[in-house]
Each structure stands twice: as structure tokens, then as C-alpha cells.
ROFISE-172459 format. One line per 4 residues: number of its first residue (from 1); for each residue z, y, x of C-alpha. Coordinates in Angstrom, 2 decimals. Layout:
ROFISE-172459
NUM	Z,Y,X; ...
END
This chain:
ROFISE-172459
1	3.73,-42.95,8.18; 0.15,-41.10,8.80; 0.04,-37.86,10.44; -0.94,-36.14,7.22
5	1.98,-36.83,5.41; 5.13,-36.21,8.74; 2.97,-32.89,9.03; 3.24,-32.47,5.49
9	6.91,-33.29,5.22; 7.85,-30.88,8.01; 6.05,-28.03,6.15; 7.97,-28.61,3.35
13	11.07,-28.59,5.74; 10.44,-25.31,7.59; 13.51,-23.41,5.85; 15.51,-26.15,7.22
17	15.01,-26.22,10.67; 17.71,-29.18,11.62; 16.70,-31.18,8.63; 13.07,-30.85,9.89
21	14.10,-31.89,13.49; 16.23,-34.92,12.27; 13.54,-36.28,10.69; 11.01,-36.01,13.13
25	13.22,-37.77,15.52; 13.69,-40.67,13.36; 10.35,-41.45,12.48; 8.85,-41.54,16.09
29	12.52,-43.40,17.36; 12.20,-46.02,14.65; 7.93,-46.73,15.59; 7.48,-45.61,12.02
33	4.88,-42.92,13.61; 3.35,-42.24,17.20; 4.38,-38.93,18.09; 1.61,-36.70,18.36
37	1.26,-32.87,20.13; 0.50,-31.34,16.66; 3.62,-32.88,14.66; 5.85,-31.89,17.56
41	4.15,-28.10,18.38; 4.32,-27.33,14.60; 8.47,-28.59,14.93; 9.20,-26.15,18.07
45	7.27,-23.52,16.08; 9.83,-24.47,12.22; 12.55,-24.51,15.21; 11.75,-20.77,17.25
49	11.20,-19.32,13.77; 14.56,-20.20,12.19; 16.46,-19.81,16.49; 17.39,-23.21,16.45
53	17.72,-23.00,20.30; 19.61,-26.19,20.98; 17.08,-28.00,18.80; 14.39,-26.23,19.89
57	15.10,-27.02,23.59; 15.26,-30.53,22.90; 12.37,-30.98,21.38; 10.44,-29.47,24.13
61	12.21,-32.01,26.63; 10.82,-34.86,24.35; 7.55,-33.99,24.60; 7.60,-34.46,27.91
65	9.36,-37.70,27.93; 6.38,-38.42,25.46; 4.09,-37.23,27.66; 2.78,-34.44,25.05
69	1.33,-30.96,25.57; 1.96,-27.66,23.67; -1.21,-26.19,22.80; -2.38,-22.71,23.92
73	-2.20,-21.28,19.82; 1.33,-22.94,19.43; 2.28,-21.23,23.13; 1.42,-17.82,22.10
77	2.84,-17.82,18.85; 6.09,-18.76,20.03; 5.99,-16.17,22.49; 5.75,-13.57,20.28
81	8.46,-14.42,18.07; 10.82,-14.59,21.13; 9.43,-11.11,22.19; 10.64,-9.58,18.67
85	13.88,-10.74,19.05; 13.92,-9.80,22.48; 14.85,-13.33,24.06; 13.29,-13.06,28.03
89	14.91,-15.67,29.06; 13.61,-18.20,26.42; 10.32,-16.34,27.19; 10.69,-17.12,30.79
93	11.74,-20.89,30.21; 8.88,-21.57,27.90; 6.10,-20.32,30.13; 7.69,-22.16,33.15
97	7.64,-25.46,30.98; 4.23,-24.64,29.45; 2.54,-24.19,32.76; 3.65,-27.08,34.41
101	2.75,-29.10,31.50; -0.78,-27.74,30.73; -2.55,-25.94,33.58; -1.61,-28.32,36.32
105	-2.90,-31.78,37.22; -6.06,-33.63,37.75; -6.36,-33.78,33.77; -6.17,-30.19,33.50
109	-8.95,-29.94,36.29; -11.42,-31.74,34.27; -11.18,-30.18,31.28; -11.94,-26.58,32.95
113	-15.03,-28.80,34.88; -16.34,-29.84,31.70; -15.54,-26.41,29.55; -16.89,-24.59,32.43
117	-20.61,-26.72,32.04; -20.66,-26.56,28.06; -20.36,-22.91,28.30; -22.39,-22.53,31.01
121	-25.58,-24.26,29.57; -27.35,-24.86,26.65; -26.63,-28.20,25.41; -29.37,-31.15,25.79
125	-29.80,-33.91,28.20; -28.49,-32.24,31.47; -25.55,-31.24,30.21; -25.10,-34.86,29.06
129	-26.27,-35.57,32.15; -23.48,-34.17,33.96; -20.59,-34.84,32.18; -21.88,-38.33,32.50
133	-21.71,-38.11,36.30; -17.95,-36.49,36.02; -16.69,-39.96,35.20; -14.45,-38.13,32.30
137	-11.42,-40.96,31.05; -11.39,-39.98,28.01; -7.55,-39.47,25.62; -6.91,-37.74,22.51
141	-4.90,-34.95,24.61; -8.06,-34.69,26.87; -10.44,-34.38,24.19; -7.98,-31.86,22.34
145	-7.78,-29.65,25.23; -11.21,-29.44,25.26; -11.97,-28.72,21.93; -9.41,-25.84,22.16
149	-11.39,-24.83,25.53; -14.33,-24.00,23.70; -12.91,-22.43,20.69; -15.02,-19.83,20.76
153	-17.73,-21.31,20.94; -17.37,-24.01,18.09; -21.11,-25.02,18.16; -21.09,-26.17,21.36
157	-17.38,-27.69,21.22; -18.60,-29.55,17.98; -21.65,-30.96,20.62; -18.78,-32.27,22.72
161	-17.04,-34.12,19.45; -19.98,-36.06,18.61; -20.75,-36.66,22.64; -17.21,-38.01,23.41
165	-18.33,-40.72,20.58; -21.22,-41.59,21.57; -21.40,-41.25,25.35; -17.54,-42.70,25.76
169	-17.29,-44.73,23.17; -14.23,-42.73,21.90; -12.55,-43.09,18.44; -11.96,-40.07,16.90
173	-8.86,-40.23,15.06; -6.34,-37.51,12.78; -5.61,-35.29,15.62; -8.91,-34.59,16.96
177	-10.60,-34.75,13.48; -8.28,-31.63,12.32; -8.69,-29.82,15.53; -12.48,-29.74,15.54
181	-12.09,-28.77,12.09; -9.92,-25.68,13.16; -12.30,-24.92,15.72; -15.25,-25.03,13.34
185	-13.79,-23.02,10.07; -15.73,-19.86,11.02; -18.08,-17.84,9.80; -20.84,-19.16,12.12
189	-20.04,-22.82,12.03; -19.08,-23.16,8.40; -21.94,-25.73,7.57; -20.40,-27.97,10.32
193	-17.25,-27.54,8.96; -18.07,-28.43,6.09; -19.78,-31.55,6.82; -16.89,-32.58,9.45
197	-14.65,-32.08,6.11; -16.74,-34.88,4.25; -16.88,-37.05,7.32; -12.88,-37.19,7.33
201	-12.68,-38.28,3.95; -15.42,-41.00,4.18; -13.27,-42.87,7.10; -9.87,-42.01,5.22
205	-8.37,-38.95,7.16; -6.98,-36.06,4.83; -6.72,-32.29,6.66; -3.26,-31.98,7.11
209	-1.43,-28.87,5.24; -0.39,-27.10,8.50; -4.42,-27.25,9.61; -4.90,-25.93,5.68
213	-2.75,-22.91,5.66; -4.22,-22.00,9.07; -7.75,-22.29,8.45; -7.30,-20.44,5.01
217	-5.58,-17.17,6.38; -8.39,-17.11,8.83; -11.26,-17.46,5.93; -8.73,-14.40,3.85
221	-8.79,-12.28,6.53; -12.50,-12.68,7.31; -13.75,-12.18,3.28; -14.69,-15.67,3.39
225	-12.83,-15.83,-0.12; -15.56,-18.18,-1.56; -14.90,-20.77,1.43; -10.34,-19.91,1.63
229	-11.44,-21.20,-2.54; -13.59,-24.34,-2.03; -10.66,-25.35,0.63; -8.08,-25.06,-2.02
233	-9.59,-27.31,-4.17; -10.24,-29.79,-1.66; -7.02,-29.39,-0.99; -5.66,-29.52,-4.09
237	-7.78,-32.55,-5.39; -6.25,-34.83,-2.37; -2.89,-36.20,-1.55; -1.40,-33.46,0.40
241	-1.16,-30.35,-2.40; -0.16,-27.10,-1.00; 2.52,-25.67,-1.84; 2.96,-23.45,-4.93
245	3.13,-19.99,-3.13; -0.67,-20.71,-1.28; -1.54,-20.46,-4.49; -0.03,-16.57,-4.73
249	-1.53,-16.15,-1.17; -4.96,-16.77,-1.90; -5.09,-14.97,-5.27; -3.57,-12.04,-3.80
253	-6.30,-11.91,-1.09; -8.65,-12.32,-4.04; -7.36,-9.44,-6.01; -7.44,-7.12,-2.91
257	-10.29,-6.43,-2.93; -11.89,-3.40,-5.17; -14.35,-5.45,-7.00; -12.24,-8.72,-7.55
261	-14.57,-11.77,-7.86; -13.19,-13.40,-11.44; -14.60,-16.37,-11.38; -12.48,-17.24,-8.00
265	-9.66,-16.26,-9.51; -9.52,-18.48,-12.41; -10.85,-21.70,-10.21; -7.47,-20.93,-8.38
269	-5.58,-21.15,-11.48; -7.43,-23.93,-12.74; -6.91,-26.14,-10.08; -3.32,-24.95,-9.61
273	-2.40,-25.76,-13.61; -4.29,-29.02,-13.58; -1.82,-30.21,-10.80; 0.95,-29.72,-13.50
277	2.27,-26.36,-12.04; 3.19,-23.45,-14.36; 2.25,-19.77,-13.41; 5.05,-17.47,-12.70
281	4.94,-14.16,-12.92; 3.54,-13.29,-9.74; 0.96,-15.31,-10.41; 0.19,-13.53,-13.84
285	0.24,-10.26,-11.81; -2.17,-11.61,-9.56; -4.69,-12.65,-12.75; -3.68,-8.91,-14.03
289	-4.47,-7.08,-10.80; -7.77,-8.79,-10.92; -8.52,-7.89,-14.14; -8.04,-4.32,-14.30
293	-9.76,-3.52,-11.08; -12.80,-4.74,-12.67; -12.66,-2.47,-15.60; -11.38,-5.91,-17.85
297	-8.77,-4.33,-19.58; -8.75,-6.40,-23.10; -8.39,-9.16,-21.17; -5.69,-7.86,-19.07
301	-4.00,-7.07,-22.02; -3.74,-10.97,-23.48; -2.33,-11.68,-20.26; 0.09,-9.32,-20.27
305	0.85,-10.90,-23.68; 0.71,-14.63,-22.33; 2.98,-13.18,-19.57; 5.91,-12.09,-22.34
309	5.56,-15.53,-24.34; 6.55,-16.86,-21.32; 9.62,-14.94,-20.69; 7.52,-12.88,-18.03
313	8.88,-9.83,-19.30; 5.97,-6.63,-17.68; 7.69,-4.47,-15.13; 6.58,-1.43,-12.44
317	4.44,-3.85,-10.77; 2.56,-4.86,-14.42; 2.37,-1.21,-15.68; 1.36,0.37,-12.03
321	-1.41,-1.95,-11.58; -2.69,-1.13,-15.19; -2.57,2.76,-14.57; -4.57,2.54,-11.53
325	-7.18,0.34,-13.22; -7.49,3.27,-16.05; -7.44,5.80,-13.34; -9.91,4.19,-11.79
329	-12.38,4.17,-14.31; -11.45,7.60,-14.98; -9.96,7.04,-18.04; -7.07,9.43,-17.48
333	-5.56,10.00,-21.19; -5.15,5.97,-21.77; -3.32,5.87,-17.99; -0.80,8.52,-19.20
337	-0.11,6.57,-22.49; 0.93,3.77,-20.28; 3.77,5.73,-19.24; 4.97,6.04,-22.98
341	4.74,2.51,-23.54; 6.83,1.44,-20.68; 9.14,3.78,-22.00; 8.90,2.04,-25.09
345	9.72,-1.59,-23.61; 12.81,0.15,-21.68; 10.73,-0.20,-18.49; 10.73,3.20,-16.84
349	8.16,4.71,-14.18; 9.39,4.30,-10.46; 8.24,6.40,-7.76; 4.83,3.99,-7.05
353	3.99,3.90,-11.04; 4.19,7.54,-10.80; 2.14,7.87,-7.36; -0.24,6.43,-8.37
357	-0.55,8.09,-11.98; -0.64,10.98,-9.66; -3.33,10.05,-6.86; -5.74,8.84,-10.18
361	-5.41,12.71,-11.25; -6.03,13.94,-7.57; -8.97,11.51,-7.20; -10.63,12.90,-10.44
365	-10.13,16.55,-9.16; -7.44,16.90,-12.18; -4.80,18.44,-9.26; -3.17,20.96,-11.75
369	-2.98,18.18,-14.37; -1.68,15.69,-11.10; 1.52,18.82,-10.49; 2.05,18.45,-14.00
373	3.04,14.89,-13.62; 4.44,15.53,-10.33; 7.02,17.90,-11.83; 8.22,15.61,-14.88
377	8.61,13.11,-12.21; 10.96,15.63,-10.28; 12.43,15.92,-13.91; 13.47,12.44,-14.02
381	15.24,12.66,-10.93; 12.39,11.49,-8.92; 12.01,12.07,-5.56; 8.91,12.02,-3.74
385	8.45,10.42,-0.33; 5.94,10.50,2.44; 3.13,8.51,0.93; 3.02,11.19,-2.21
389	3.36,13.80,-0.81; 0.40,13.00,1.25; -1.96,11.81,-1.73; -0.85,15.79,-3.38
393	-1.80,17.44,-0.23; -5.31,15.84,0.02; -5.82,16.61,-2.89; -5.12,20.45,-2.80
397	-7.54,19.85,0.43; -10.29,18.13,-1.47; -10.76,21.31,-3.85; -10.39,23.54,-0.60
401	-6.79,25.06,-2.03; -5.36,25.22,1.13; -2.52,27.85,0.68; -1.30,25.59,-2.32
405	-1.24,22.38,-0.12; 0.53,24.69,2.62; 3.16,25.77,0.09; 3.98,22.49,-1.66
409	4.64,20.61,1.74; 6.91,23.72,3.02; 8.74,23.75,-0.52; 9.43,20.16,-0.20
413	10.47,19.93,3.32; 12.71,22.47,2.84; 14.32,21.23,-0.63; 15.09,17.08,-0.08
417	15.52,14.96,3.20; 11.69,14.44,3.32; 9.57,13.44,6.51; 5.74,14.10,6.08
421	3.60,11.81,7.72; 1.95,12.75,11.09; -1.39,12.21,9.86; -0.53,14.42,6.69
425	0.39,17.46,9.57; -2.60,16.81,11.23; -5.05,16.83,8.16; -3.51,20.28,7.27
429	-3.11,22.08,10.53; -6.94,21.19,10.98; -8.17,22.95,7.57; -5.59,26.02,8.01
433	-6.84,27.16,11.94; -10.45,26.23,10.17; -9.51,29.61,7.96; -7.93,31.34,10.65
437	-4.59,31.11,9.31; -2.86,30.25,13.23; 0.66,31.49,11.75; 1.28,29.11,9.35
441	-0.35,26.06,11.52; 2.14,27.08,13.82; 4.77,26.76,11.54; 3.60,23.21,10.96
445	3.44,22.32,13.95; 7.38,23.51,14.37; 8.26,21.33,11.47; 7.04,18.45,13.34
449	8.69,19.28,16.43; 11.92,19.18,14.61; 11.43,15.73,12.62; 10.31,14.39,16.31
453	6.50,14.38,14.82; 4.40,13.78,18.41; 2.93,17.51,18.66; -0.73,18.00,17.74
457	-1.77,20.66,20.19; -6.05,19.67,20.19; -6.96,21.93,17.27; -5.00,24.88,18.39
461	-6.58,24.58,22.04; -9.71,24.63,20.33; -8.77,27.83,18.07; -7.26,30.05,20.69
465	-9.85,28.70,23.46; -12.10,30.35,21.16; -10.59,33.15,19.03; -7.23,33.28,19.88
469	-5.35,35.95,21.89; -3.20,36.11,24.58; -0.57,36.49,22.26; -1.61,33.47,20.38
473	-2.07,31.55,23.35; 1.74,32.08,24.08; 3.03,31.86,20.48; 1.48,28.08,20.38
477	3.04,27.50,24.07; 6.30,28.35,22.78; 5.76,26.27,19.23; 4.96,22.87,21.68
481	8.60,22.73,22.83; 12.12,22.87,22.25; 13.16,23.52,25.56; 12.46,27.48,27.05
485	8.93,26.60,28.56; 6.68,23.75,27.61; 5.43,21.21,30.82; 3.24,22.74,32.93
489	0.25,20.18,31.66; 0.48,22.02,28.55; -0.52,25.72,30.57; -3.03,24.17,32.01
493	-4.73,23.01,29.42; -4.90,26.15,27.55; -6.34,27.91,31.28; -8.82,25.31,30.89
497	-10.27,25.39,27.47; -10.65,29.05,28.43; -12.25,28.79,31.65; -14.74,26.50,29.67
501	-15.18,29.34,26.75; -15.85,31.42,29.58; -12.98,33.68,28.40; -11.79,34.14,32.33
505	-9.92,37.87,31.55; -8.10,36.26,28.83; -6.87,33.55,30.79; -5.38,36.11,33.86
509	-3.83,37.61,31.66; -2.34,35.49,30.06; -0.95,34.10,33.83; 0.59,37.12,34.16
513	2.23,37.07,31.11; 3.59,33.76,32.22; 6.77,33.33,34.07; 7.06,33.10,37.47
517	7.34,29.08,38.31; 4.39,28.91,36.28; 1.96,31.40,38.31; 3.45,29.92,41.42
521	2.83,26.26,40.30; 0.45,24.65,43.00; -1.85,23.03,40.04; -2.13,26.17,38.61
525	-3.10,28.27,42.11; -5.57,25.64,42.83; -7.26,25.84,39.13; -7.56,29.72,39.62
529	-8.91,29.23,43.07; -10.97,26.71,41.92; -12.44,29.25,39.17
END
């Protein structure tokens, strides 16, 4: 068996942790496969996902009868699954293990030596030079370690590839191949990566899928859509097909975007239908998103009908998507017929489909026409949540009608189990002490106290600093806590914006106006002896 395809089958296996194991073990135990530090890291990785312990443990114990190393990317990922679930002492006897195993010995003590001189110096003929004189004996774990070394910078480590050929006479086979590929898929190396790519194929090797899915989520979440594209379809034209749902992945980071790039899209599903698959509805969704973000909408429409001659019946998701395409391009009437259709195919609004019909009205400055729609939704039995409530607010804010955004949130609050968002307290304290209106920014800032909101004191020690009075200054003390007095940090800070507005009266009297463990504080004393 090649490394492509056990790497290939264990992917396929990752919902099945013990299967996974079981067959790992039997291909190296029968010599049907030489077991490498990639198969076996992306195993304890299947293993720590699914908290296969016992499995998990003794895998780790036969890579090092094997003599195998966990790599640094495999370590960390690990790790951070067992912090999740809160398992220190897995934590603890993973780092032990992975210490001992990788940043001990004299192999680990060359690899820094020649990392260290890569990094150090521009490649050319000393730094050949040198690693020459480091009489390097050259492995496929040394050479991977490495590689990983210089990660970041994948020029250089893609120097070192090519060097261990030519100045050690090493063979480069699978393992190293789809590590200096990893190394290279980025934004600054992609021409190498590229060409390393069509150097594989020409003596045989295939990228294995785990080395795919990787390299892909890294080109989605760097834009590199073009690039996360071509890789599909070099992917999809070899041996080693990903699996159906990469398919969803990539077209969903495709359709993210606010301009969706079409012609991607469809070489997805081109490549994914001419390797016999069938689109699901997700899939169609995907294609439908696309479409009506770009303004496409006749054409979203025939796939809404491919999706129903399919038994894709259109639901929320279908509908929603098409509303905020109309709303988008401001074509408001058409994205409030949409809610009569649904109706019409028995497929009724939920609380997004309605959001945004909503936040399309508050984006065109239609807010009275957006409170229309907001109250049949309460008519349907409706409730709003957080993320709603927020869009209506901004945009009361966005047409400067303040006292209406201040009244809806109270109204709500007050009438269903509803938690604004922090942010959403913030926005609107700001633009109510920006019109002087401290009373009812102190009643915000209550609310949040009592739905254990962090307080938001910086815009009222800006307000009071400047305009407020005493009085003020001890109504907002009072609002900061539930206890009788708030910490003493918080008095200082208001003695201090006030020393800085040079307001020095109002801030004695307001000390005497505290009570007494406050004047007699020692950080207080010392900031009015200070002043």
C-alpha cells in the first residue's frame, strides 16, 4: 500500500476511530506499508478527536517503538482539543512524551544548527558551504523536521529541498514531497508550489487528501479562492478524490464573499458532477447563494427549480438567501413578495428570513417600513433575539432617531426574556450622552448590570469629566454597582478625568459628598495631595 492511499483510507475512517486504528496496525504489522510519522500523527489526531484514550495511548507508544516523531502542527492541535475538554493530565502526558521525542538528541541539535544558518543568511554558496562542513546524515525524519523548521520561511526551506538532493544525494520520497508542499502553499511561494505539485506527479507521487484538506482551508481563509479551486481539480482529476462535503466547503467559502466569483463556482460543480456525484441540496444552496449576491436572480430562479425536480424541496435557508439578494440590490417590493410565496409553498418565515427582510429595510433607510415588518413578525408569534434587535437599533441610529432606538430596546427588554448584546449597549449609550441625555444612558447602563453585561463606564467619564455635575458624578457611581459603593478604582477615575478637565472644585466636592472610607482611602489622599 502507498502512503497516499493508508492516508486516504484513514480519512475516510475518522468517524470511526477504532476501525481507523485497527487498520493502521495491520497494514504496518503485516509489511504491507512502512509506517511513516504522517500516517501515524494524522491516527492520534482521528483518535484525540473521537477520546479514544486507550487507543490513542497506544498508538503514541508505537511510534516510539517505530522510532517516529509527532510533528510540531500535529502537537498543538492535539493540545487544544484536550484543553476544551479539560483533560490536564493527557495534556501533561503528551508534552512529556513529545519533548523527549522531538527536542532532545543529537538529531534534534542539528536540525536547530542548520535552521538556525538558513535563516540566518541569504542562501548561495556559503550557506552551502556550511551545511557541507556540518557533516548532516541525512533521513526522511531529519529532512522533515527541517522543512517544518523553516515554515515560515518556505523560500528558503524549499532551497534546503532541492540542496538535500543534490548536495546529499537524498531521495525525496511521499513524505517529504507533501511536506514541502505544505510548507510552500502560501501566498508568497505559490509558484513553487505549484511547480513542486507537477514535479510529484512526473515521478508518480499523488498529494495525499489529509495534505489536501489542509492546504485548502489555508488558501479559503487567505482569499486564495482561485488557487483552494485549481487544487480541487487536481485533486479531483487524480486517484485520491475528496470527499463529497470539500466540495460544500469550498463553495461555501466561494459564496462568502459579497461579490461571488461565478465562474469558480461552477468549475467546482463541474468537476464534482463529472466524478459521478449528484448535488444535494446544500450544494444547490451554495450555487443559489452565489447567484443572488451577484444580482443573478433569473438564474437563481432555474436553480431553485432544478433544486424541486430533484426532490430539493426550497426552505428558510433558500428563501432567506433570496431576500437578502433583493434587498441588496435595493429591490425592496420583490423581497417582500418572497415572503408571500413561501407562504404559498407552506414554507413560513423564521426569525433569520425575517431579520434579514428587516436589516434590507434598515440598510435602505426604510426604518418605519423595517417596524412594519418587525411588528407582523411579533404577529406571528415571533420573537426577536439579540442579533435583531441590534440590526433595528442601528438603524434608528443611522437616521439619528435616538429616542426611538432608546424606546424599542427598553420596550423589549422589559416585555420577553431578551439579552441585548454588549456592543448594542455600548453603540447606544455613546449616541444618547452625545445629546446629553445622561438619565437614560444611565438606565442602560443598569440594564446591563442586571443581565451581567461588563459595565461600560468610558463614555460617562468622559461626559461628567466634562459637563457633568457632582450629582451626576454620583448617580453614575451608584449605576456601576450592585453592591452599596462601587471599588474604589472606580472614584478614582472619575477624580481623575476631572483633575485633567481642570474641574478641581468639582472634584472636592464631590469627595466630600463621598463616604467616609472613601475620603480616608490612602490612594485617594495621595491623588489630592498629589493635585
Amino acid at each position: 500500500m502507498t502512503h497516499e492511499s493508508v492516508v486516504y483510507i484513514l480519512k475516510n475512517l475518522d468517524k470511526d476511530p477504532l476501525k481507523a486504528s485497527k487498520f493502521l496496525t495491520w497494514v504496518t504489522e503485516k509489511n504491507v506499508f512502512e509506517a511513516s510519522s504522517s500516517s501515524f500523527c494524522l491516527l492520534l489526531q482521528i483518535l484525540a478527536k473521537n477520546v479514544a484514550m486507550r487507543e490513542f495511548w497506544f498508538t503514541v507508544n508505537k511510534m516510539k517503538e517505530y522510532g517516529l516523531v509527532i510533528d510540531e502542527e500535529s502537537y498543538t492541535s492535539m493540545v487544544g482539543h484536550f484543553k476544551r475538554l479539560k483533560m490536564v493530565g493527557d495534556i501533561t502526558a503528551l508534552t512529556r512524551f513529545y519533548n523527549m521525542m522531538v527536542r532532545s538528541g543529537v538529531v534534534d541539535c542539528k536540525v536547530k544548527e542548520v535552521v538556525e544558518v538558513v535563516q540566518r543568511l541569504d542562501w548561495g554558496c556559503e550557506v552551502e558551504k556550511r551545511l557541507m562542513e556540518m557533516g548532516i546524515c541525512v533521513s526522511e525524519v531529519f529532512v522533515v523536521r527541517v522543512l517544518m523548521g523553516l515554515r515560515r520561511s518556505p523560500l528558503k526551506a524549499f532551497e534546503v529541498f532541492k540542496w538535500f538532493v543534490k548536495g546529499c544525494g537524498f531521495e525525496h520520497r511521499i513524505g517529504t514531497y507533501n511536506v514541502m508542499v505544505r510548507v510552500l502553499g502560501r501566498y508568497n511561494s505559490i509558484d513553487e508550489f505549484w511547480w513542486l505539485l507537477k514535479k510529484m506527479k512526473g515521478v508518480g507521487y499523488d498529494l495525499d487528501i489529509d495534505t489536501y484538506i489542509k492546504i485548502s482551508k489555508r488558501f479559503q481563509k487567505n482569499k486564495m479562492l482561485e488557487d483552494a479551486v485549481r487544487l480541487y481539480e487536481h485533486m479531483m482529476d487524480g486517484p485520491y478524490k475528496p470527499l463529497a462535503k470539500e466540495c460544500s466547503v469550498l463553495l461555501r467559502a466561494i459564496a462568502a464573499g459579497n461579490t461571488p466569483d461565478l465562474d469558480l463556482v461552477f468549475r467546482v460543480v463541474d468537476k464534482f458532477e463529472a466524478a459521478g456525484h449528484i448535488l444535494e441540496k446544500t450544494g444547490y444552496d451554495l450555487i443559489h447563494r452565489s447567484l443572488t449576491r451577484v444580482g443573478r436572480f433569473n438564474e437563481a430562479e432555474k436553480i431553485m427549480e432544478t433544486m424541486r425536480n430533484t426532490g430539493c424541496e426550497p426552505d428558510n435557508i433558500t428563501y432567506g438567501q433570496l431576500i437578502y439578494g433583493l434587498c441588496k440590490a435595493r429591490r425592496l417590493e420583490d423581497a417582500c413578495k418572497v415572503l408571500d410565496a413561501m407562504v404559498g409553498n407552506e414554507c413560513f418565515p423564521d426569525l433569520k428570513t425575517w431579520t434579514t427582510l428587516i436589516q434590507g429595510h434598515c440598510a435602505a433607510g426604510e426604518v418605519d417600513r423595517a417596524l412594519f415588518y418587525f411588528s407582523k413578525m411579533m404577529e406571528e408569534n415571533c420573537e426577536a433575539d439579540a442579533d435583531l434587535l441590534d440590526v433595528l437599533v442601528n438603524g434608528f441610529l443611522n437616521q439619528n432617531r435616538i429616542d426611538g432606538a432608546y424606546t424599542l430596546l427598553i420596550e423589549l427588554v422589559n416585555r420577553a426574556p431578551l439579552r441585548p448584546w454588549q456592543a448594542t449597549y455600548r453603540n447606544l449609550i455613546q449616541h444618547l450622552l452625545g445629546e446629553r441625555k445622561l438619565e437614560e444612558a444611565l438606565n442602560l447602563l443598569h440594564l446591563m448590570r442586571k443581565s451581567n453585561c461588563p459595565p461600560y463606564p468610558e463614555p460617562f467619564l468622559q461626559y461628567i469629566s466634562k459637563f457633568g455635575t457632582v450629582d451626576d458624578a454620583l448617580k453614575f457611581l451608584k449605576a456601576l454597582s450592585s453592591k452599596e459603593y462601587p471599588t474604589i478604582s472606580a472614584y478614582q477615575h472619575v477624580f481623575q478625568r476631572l483633575f485633567e478637565e481642570g474641574r478641581h472644585s468639582e472634584a472636592r466636592d464631590l469627595l466630600y459628598k463621598c463616604p467616609l472610607h472613601i475620603r480616608k482611602h490612602q490612594a485617594v489622599c495621595s491623588l489630592f495631595g498629589s493635585v
